[in-house]
C-alpha positions as CSV (number, residue, x, y, z in Angstrom):
1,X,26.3,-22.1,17.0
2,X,27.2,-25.3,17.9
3,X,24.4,-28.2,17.6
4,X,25.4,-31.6,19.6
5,X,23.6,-33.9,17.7
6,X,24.7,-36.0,14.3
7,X,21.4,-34.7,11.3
8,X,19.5,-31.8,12.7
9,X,17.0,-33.0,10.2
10,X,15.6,-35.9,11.3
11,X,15.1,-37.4,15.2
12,X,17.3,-39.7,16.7
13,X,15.4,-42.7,16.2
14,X,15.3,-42.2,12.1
15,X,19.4,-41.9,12.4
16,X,19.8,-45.4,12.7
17,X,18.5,-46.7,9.8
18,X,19.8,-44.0,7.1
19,X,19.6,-46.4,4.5
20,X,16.0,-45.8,3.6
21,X,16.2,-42.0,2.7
22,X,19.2,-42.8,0.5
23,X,17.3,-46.3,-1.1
24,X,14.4,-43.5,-1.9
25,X,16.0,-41.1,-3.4
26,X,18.1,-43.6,-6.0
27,X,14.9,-45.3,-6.8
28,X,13.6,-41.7,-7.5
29,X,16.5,-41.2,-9.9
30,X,16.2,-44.6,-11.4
31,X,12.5,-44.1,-11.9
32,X,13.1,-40.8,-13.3
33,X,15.6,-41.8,-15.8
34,X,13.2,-44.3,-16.8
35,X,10.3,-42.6,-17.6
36,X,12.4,-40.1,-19.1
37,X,13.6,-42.8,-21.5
38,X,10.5,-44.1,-22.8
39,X,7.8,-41.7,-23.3
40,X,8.0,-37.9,-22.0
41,X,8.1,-36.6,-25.5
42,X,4.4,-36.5,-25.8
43,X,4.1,-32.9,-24.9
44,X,1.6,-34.0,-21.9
45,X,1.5,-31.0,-19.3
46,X,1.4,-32.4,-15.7
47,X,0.3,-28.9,-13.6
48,X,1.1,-30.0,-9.7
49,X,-1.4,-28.6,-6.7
50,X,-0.2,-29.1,-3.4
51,X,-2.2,-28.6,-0.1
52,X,-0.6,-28.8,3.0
53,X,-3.2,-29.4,6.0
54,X,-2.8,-29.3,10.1
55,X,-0.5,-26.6,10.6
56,X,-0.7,-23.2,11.9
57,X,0.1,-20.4,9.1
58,X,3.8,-19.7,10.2
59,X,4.8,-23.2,10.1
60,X,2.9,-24.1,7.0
61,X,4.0,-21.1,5.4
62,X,7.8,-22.5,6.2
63,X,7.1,-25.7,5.1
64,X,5.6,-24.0,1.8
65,X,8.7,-22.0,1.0
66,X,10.6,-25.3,1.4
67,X,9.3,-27.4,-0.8
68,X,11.0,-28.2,-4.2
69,X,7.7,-29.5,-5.1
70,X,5.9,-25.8,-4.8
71,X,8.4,-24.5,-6.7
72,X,8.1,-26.9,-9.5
73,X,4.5,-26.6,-9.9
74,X,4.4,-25.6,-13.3
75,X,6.6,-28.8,-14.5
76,X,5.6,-30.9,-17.4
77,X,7.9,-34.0,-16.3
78,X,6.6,-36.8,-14.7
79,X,10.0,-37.8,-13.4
80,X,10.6,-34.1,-12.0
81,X,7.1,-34.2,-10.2
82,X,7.6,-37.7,-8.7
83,X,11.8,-37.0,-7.0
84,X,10.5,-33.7,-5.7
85,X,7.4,-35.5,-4.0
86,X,10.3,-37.7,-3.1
87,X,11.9,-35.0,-1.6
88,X,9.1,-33.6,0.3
89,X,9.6,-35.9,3.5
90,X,12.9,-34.4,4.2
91,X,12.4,-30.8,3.0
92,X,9.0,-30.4,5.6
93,X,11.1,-31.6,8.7
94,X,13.9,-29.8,7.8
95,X,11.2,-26.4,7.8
96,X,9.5,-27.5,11.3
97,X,12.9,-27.5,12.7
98,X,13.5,-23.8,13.2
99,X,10.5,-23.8,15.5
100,X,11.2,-26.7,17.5
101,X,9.2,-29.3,16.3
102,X,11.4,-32.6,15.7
103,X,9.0,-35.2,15.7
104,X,6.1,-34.9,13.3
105,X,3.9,-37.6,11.9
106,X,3.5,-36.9,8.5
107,X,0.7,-38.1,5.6
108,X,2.2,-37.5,2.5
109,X,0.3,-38.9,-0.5
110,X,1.0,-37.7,-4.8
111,X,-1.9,-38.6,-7.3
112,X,-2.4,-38.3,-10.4
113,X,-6.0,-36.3,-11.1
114,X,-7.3,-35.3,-14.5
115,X,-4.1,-34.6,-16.4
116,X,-2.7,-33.3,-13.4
117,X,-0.8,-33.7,-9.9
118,X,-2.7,-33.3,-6.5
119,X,0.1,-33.7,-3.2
120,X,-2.3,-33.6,-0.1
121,X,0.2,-33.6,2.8
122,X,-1.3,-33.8,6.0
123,X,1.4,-32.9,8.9
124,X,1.1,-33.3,12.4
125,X,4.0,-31.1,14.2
126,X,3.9,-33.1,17.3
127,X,5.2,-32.0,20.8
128,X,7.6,-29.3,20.3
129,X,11.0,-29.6,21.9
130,X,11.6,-27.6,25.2
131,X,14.1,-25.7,27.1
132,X,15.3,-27.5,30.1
133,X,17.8,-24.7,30.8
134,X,18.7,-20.9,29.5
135,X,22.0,-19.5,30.9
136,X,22.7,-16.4,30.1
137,X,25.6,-14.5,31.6
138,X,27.3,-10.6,31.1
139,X,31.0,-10.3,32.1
140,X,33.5,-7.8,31.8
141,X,32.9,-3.6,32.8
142,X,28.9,-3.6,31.4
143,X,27.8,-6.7,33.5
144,X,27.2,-3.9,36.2
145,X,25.7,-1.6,33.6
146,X,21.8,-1.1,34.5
147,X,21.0,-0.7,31.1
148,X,22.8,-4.2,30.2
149,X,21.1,-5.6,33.3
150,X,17.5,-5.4,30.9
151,X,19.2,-7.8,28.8
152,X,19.3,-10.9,31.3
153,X,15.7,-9.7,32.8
154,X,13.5,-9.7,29.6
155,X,15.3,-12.5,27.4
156,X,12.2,-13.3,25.5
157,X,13.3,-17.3,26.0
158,X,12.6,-18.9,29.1
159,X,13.0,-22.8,31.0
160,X,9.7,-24.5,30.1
161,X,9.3,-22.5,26.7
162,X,9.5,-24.3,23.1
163,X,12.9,-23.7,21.2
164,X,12.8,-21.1,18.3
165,X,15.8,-20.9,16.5
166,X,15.1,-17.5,14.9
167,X,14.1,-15.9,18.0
168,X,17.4,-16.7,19.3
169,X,19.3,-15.7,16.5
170,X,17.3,-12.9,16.6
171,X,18.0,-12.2,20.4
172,X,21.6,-12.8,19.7
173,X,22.0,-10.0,17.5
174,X,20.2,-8.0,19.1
175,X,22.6,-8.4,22.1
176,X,25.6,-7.4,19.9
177,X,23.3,-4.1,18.4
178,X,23.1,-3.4,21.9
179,X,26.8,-3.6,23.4
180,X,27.4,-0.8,20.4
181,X,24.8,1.4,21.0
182,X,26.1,1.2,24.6
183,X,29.9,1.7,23.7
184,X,31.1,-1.9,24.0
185,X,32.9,-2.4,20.7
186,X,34.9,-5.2,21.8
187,X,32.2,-6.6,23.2
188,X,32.4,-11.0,22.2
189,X,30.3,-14.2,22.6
190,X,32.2,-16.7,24.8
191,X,29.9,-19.1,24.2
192,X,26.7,-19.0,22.3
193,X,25.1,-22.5,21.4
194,X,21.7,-24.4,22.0
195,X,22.7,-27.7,23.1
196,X,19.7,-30.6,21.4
197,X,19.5,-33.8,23.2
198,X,17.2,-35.2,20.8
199,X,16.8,-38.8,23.0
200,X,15.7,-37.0,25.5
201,X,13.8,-34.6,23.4
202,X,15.4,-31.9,25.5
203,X,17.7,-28.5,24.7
204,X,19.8,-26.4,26.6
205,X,20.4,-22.6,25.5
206,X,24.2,-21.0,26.4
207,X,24.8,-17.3,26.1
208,X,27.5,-15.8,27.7
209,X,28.6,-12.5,26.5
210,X,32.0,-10.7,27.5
211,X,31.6,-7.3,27.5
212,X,34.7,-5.8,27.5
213,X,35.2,-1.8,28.5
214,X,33.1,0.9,27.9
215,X,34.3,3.2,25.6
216,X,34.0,7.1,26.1
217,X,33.8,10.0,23.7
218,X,37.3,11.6,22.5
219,X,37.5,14.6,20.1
220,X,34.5,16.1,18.4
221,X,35.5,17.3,15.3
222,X,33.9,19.2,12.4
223,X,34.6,20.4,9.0
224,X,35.2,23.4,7.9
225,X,31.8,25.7,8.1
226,X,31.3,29.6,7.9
227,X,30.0,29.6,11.8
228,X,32.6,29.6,14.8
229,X,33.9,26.1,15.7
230,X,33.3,26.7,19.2
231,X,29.6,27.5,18.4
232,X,29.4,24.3,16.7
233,X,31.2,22.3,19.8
234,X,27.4,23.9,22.0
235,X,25.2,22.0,19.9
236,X,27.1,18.5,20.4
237,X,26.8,18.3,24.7
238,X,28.9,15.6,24.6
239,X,31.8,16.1,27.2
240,X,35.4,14.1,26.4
241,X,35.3,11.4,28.7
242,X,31.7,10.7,29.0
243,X,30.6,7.5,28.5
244,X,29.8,6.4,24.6
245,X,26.1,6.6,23.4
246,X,24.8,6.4,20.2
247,X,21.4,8.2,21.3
248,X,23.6,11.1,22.2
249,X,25.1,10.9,18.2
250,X,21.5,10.7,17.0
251,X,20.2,13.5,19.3
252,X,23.4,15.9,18.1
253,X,22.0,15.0,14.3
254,X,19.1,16.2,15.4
255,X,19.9,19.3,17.3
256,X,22.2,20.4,14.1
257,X,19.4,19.9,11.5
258,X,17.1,21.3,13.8
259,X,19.2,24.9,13.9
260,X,18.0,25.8,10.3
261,X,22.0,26.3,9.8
262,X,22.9,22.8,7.9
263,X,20.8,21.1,5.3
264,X,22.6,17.5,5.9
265,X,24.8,16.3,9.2
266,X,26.4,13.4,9.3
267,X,28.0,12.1,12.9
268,X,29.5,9.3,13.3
269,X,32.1,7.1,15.7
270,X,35.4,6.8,14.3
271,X,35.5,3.1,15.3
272,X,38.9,2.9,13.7
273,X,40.9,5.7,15.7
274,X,39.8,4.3,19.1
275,X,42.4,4.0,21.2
276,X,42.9,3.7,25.3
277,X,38.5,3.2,25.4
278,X,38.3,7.0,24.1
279,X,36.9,6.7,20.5
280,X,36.4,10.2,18.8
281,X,33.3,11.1,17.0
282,X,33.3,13.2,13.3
283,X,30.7,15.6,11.8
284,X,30.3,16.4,8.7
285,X,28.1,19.5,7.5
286,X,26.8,21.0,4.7
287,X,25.7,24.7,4.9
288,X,21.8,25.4,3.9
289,X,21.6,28.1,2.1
290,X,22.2,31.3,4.2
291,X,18.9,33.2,2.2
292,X,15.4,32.1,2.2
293,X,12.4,33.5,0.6
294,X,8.7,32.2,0.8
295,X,6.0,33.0,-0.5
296,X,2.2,31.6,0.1
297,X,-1.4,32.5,-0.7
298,X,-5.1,31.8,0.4
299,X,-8.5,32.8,0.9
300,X,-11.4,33.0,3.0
301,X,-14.2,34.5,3.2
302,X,-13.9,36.1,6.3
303,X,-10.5,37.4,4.9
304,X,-10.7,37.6,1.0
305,X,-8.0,37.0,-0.7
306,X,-4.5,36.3,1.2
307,X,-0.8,37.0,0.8
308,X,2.2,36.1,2.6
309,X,5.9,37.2,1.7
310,X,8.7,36.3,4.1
311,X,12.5,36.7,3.9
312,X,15.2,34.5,6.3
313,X,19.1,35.1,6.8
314,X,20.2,31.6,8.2
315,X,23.6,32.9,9.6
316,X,23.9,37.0,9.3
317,X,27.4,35.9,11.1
318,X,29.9,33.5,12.1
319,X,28.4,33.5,15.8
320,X,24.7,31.9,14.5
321,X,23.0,35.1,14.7
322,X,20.0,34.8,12.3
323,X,17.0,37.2,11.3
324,X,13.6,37.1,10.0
325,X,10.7,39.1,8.6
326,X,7.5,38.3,7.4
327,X,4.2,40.5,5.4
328,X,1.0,39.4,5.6
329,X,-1.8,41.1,3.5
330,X,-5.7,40.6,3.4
331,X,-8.6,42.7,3.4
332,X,-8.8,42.7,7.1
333,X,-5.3,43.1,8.5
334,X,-2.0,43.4,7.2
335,X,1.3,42.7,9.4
336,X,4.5,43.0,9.0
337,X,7.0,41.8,11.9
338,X,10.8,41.2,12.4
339,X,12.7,38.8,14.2
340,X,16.8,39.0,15.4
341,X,17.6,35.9,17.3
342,X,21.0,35.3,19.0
343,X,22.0,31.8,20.2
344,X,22.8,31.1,23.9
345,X,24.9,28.6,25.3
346,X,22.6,26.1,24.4
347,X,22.1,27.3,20.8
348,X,19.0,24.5,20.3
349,X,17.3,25.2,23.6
350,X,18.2,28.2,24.4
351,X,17.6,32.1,22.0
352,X,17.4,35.7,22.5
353,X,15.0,37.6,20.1
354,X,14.6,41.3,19.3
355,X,11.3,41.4,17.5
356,X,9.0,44.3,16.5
357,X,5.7,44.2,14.4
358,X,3.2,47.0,12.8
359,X,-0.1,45.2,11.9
360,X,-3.2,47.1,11.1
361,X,-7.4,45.6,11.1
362,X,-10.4,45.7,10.4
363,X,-12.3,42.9,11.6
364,X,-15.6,42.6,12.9
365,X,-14.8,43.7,16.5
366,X,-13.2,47.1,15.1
367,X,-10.2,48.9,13.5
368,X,-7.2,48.7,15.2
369,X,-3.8,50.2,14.6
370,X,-0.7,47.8,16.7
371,X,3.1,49.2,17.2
372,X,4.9,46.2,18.5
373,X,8.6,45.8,20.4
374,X,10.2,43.3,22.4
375,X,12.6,41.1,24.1
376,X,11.7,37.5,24.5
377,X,14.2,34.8,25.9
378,X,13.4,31.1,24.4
379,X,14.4,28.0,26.6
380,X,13.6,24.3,27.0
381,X,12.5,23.6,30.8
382,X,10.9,20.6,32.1
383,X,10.6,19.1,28.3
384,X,8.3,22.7,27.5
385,X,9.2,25.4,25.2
386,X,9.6,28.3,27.3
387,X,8.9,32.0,26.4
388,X,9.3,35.1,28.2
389,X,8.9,38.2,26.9
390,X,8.7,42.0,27.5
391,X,6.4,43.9,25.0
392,X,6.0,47.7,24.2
393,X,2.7,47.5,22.7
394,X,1.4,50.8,21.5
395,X,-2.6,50.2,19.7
396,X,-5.1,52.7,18.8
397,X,-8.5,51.4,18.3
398,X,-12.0,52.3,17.9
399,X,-14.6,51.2,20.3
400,X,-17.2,53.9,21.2
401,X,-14.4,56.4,19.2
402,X,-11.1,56.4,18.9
403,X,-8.4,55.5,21.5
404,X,-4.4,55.2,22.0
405,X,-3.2,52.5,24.6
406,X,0.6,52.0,25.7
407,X,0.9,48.5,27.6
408,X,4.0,47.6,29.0
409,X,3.6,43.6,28.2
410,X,5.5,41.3,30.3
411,X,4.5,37.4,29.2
412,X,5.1,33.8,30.0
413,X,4.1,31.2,27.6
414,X,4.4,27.6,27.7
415,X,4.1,25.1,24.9
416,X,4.0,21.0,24.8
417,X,3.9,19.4,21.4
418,X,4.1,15.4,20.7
419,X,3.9,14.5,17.0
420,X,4.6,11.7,15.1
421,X,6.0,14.0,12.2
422,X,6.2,17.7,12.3
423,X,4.7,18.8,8.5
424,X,2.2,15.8,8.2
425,X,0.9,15.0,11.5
426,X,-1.0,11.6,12.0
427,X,-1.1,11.4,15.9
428,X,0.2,14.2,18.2
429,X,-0.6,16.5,20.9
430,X,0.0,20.2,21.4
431,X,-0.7,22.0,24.6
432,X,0.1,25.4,25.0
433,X,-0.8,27.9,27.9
434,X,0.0,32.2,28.1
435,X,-0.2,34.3,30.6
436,X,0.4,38.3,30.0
437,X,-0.5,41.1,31.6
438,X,-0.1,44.8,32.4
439,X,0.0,47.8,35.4
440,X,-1.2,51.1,35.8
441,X,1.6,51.5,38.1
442,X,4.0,50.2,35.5
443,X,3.9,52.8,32.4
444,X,0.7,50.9,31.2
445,X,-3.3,52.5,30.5
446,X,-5.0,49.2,31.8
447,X,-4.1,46.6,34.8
448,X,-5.1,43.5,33.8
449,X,-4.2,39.6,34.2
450,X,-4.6,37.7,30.9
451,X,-4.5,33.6,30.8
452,X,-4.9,31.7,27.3
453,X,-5.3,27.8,27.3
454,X,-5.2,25.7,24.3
455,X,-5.1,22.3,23.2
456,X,-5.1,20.1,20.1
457,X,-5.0,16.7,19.6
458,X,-4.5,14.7,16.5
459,X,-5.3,10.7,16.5
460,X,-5.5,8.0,13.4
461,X,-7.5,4.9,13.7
462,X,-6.9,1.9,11.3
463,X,-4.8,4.4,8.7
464,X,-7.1,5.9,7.2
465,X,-9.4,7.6,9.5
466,X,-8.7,10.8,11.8
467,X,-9.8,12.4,14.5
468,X,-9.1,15.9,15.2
469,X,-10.2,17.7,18.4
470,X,-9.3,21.0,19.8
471,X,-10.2,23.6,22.5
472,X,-9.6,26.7,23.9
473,X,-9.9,28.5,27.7
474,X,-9.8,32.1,28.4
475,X,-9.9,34.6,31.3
476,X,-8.7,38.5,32.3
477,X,-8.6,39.3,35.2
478,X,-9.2,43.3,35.2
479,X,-11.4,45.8,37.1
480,X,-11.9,48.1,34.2
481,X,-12.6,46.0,31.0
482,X,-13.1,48.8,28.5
483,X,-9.9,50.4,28.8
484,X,-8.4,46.8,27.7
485,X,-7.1,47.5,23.8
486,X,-9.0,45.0,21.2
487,X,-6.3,42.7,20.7
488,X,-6.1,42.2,24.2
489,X,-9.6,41.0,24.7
490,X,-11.2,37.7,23.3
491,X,-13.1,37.0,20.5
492,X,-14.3,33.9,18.6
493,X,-15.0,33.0,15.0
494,X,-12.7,32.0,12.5
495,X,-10.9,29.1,10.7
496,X,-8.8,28.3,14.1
497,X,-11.8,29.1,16.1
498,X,-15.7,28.6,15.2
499,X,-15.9,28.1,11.5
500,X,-19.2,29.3,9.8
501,X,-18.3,32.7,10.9
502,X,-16.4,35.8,10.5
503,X,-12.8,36.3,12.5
504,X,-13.8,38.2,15.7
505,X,-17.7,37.6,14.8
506,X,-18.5,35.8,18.3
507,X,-18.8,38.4,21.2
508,X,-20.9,40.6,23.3
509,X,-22.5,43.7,21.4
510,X,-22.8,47.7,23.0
511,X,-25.9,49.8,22.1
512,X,-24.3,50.8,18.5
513,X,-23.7,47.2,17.9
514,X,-20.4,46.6,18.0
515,X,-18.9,43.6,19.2
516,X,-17.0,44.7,23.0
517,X,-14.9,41.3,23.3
518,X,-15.4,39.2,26.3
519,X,-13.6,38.6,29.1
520,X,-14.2,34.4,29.2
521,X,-13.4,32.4,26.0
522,X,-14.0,28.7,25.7
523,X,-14.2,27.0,22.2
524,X,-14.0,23.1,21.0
525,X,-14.2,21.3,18.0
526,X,-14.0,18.2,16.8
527,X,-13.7,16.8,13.1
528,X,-13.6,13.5,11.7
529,X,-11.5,12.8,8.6
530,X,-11.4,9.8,6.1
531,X,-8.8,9.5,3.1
532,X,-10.5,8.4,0.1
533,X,-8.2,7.9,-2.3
534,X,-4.2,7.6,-1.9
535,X,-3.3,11.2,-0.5
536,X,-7.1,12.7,-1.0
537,X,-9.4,12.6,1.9
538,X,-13.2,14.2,3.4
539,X,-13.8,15.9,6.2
540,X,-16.6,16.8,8.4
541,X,-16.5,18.9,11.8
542,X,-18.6,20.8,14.1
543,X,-16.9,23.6,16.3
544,X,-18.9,25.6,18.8
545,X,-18.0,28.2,21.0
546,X,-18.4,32.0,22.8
547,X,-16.6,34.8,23.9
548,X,-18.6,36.0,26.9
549,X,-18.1,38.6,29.9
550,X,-20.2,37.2,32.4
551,X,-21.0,33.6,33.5
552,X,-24.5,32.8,32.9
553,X,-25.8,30.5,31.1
554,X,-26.4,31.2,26.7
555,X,-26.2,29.8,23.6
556,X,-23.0,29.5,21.9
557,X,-22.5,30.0,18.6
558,X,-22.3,27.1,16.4
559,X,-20.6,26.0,13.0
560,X,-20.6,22.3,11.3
561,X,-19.3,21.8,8.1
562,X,-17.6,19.5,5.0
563,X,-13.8,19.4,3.6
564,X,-11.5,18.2,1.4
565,X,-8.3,17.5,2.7
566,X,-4.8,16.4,0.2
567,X,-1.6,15.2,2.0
568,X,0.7,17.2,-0.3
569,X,4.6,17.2,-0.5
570,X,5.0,20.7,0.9
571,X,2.4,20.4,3.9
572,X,-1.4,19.5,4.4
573,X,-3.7,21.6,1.9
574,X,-7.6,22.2,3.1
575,X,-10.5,23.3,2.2
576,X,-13.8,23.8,4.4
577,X,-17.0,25.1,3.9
578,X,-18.8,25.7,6.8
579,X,-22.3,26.6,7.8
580,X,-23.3,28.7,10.6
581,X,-25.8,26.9,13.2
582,X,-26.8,29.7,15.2
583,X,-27.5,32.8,13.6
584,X,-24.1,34.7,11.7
585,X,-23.4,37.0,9.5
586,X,-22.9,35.1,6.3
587,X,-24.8,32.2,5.3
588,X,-21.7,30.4,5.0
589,X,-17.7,31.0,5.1
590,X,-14.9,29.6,3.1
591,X,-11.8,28.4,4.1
592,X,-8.8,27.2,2.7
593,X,-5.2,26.4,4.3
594,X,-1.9,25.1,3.6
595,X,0.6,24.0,6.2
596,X,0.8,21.7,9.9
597,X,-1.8,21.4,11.7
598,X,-0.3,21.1,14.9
């Protein structure tokens, strides 16, 4: 940056009579060699307090960091105190420079108070100096580049505005951090000055930026991995000859941590091996382990005691095939299911799963046996995930005595999620809606139409307060409800549903007292949590909610309730204790659960 003026320090006027700043600071040193000659050996302590008056916190805070006299503070020599007070005149325009004040009127006064130092230094910044003009200018192949074109549009600087000297160093770099995320590596400053006509009490800001060409991708290359290079090549999506973006390098990162394959994936340019504006682009991978076990436990009342086993194959082969299985036990149902998953072209966006799952219950609303398999395809579409699916569900229950159904399930599912982080949520969305269904006509027992809306929404207010909120929306369509299989009707109660109850406690009774299911659901909740101490926080809540057949008007059921919530390094841990409103089974449940929330 060039500066067109002789001592950025001081205003033009001063520069003509530079004799005085130099006659000060030798009768400084004189006066300091003097009184260091005949009588500083008393061990008298001289403690210096300095208040600086009439500026605004940024600039006083500048000035502050500047001063030799704030930093000596704590000085026991006279001499020291005095040529840094000295000093001060200098040092504070030198600090209101940056920001574009070159004429201030300054107060400046040193005394000497009960054994110690008091500098009151009163500052009046003055006008600031303004920007008559700010030409900025993209040549080369990116000054047609809309994304470039933002650059010119919303330069922070405009004619009229006071000069800042770190926002336009600022600026400046961030001009150069943008020509490389763009693919302009030889991107150069023709000119870059601000131009100070300090007569005139004027300045003029240059930026011209050549741009250069745009460099496109060349060879993607990875190390050596136990998957098939040419599986690896799907996840990257970035075509030889495209143009360069490091978004696209940061998304492929992503995409490859993402795939549960690799625990670490490093991508970046090879800036060195560009040649003819194609630059190629390295990977480096390191394998996660190809076996996974877990294992987690809990408990509710509703439940009892909980336990979850579940065994992952990353990679069974070199093509990314992968499965997974996991048991769950409790008093009131056990599950086991299985999932094979075969990447597509896209392998992120894009699966095929074989999945079966056995899972018997006993739950408030019955006992229910469930033979489960399928074919589901996985997809991003219009920034959802995407599930279709094709069950053979086979369930006998008991509901006025014992019954076999066989649906033939196809299903479309939709899900939405926003989140700020994935494991430890503090603000996010999810938004998911199902729709499933079965014919008579079509090797099923029932004809029904089945639709499932839910919603969550997580929100933090000042850090350390929460607000949690979610709902849920149910209907089936069907002419003949009761020959609908239990897990195909709806039911509240629950920890994901109306706490304060038992799972499946909320529905419609028959003459023997069982609970039928509805055919409407709708639940909400909302909870309010406050961290107390580092990761340890309270919670209370209030859910309410019914599963329903008809629609007339009754009272749902009701739950409100306290817990204690710890932001731990494997996952959210909670604990609630909830109390029934409207009449329930229990006189209050239990809850307790480990993992995100969203």
């Amino acid at each position: 940056m060039r500066m067109n003026f002789p001592r950025a320090g001081y205003p033009a006027q001063r520069l003509t009579d530079g004799a005085r700043p130099v006659a000060r600071r030798v009768r400084a040193v004189l006066v300091a060699c003097l009184l260091g000659a005949i009588g500083c050996d008393n061990g008298w302590a001289a403690p210096v307090t300095v208040t600086i008056s009439g500026l605004e916190p940024p600039l006083a805070q500048n000035v502050r960091a500047r001063l030799t006299l704030v930093q000596d503070a704590d000085s026991t020599d006279p001499a020291r105190v005095r040529y840094a007070h000295d000093l001060a005149e200098g040092e504070i325009r030198a600090a209101l420079e940056p920001f574009g004040y070159y004429r201030p009127r300054l107060d400046l006064r040193l005394d000497q108070r009960d054994g110690g130092w008091i500098a009151s230094y009163r500052v009046d910044p003055g006008e600031p100096l303004r920007l008559t003009t700010v030409d900025l200018r993209l040549g080369g192949e990116g000054q047609d580049d809309p994304a470039l074109q933002t650059l010119l549009t919303d330069y922070p600087l405009k004619p009229g505005d006071r000069l800042d000297h770190a926002l336009y160093d600022r600026t400046r770099r961030s001009w150069q951090n943008r020509m490389n995320e763009r693919g302009y590596f030889d991107a150069r400053f023709s000119q870059h000055q601000l131009r100070i006509n300090l007569e005139r009490y004027t300045a003029e800001l240059i930026l011209h930026l050549e741009t250069g060409p745009r460099y496109r991708y060349g060879a993607l290359t990875f190390n050596e991995t136990p998957l098939n290079p040419a599986l690896l090549q799907r996840f990257g999506n970035l075509p030889a000859g495209d143009p360069y973006q490091a978004a696209s390098l940061l998304e492929l990162q992503k995409n490859l941590l993402n795939s549960g394959f690799f625990a670490q994936a490093d991508v970046e340019p090879v800036l060195d091996q560009r040649a003819d504006t194609h630059i190629p682009v390295r990977v480096q991978l390191g394998m996660n382990r190809r076996n996974r076990y877990q294992a987690g436990a809990g408990y509710g009342v509703d439940t009892g005691p909980r336990l979850t086993l579940g065994y992952r194959n990353r990679y069974i082969n070199r093509y990314g095939h992968s499965f997974q299985s996991t048991l769950r036990l409790s008093l009131i149902r056990s599950e086991l299911d299985a999932l094979y998953t075969i990447p597509l072209q896209d392998p992120v966006r894009e699966q095929w799963g074989l999945s079966a799952r056995l899972r018997d219950e006993d739950t408030e609303a019955g006992q229910s046996r469930i033979e489960v398999a399928g074919l589901k395809r996985s997809r991003i579409r219009w920034g959802l995930r995407e599930v279709m699916s094709l069950d053979f569900h086979r369930e006998t229950f008991d509901i006025d005595g014992t019954r076999t159904a066989f649906l033939l399930l196809p299903g479309l599912g939709y899900t939405w999620v926003d989140a700020d982080n994935s494991v430890d949520t503090r603000n996010g969305m999810r938004l998911g809606l199902s729709v499933t269904g079965a014919a008579r006509t079509a090797l099923s027992d029932a004809t029904f139409l089945r639709f499932l809306l839910d919603a969550k929404g997580i929100r933090t207010i000042h850090d350390d307060n929460r607000l949690i909120a979610r709902a849920q929306l149910g209907y089936i369509a069907t002419d003949r409800f009761s020959r609908l299989p239990l897990t195909q009707r709806f039911y509240a109660g629950g920890n994901n549903s109306v706490r304060g109850y038992r799972l499946n406690e909320i529905s419609p009774l028959n003459a023997r007292g069982q609970h039928l299911g509805g055919q409407f659901l709708l639940t909400t909740s909302l909870e309010y949590e406050r961290t107390l101490w580092r990761n340890w926080g309270a919670a209370v809540f209030y859910d309410a909610g019914s599963a329903f057949s008809a629609l007339r008007p009754h009272t749902p059921a009701q739950g409100a309730g306290l817990g204690v919530r710890w932001r731990s390094p494997f996952g959210p841990v909670r604990f609630d204790v909830a109390l029934p409103l409207v009449q329930g089974l229990d006189p209050f449940q239990v809850y307790f659960m480990v993992g995100p929330e969203l």
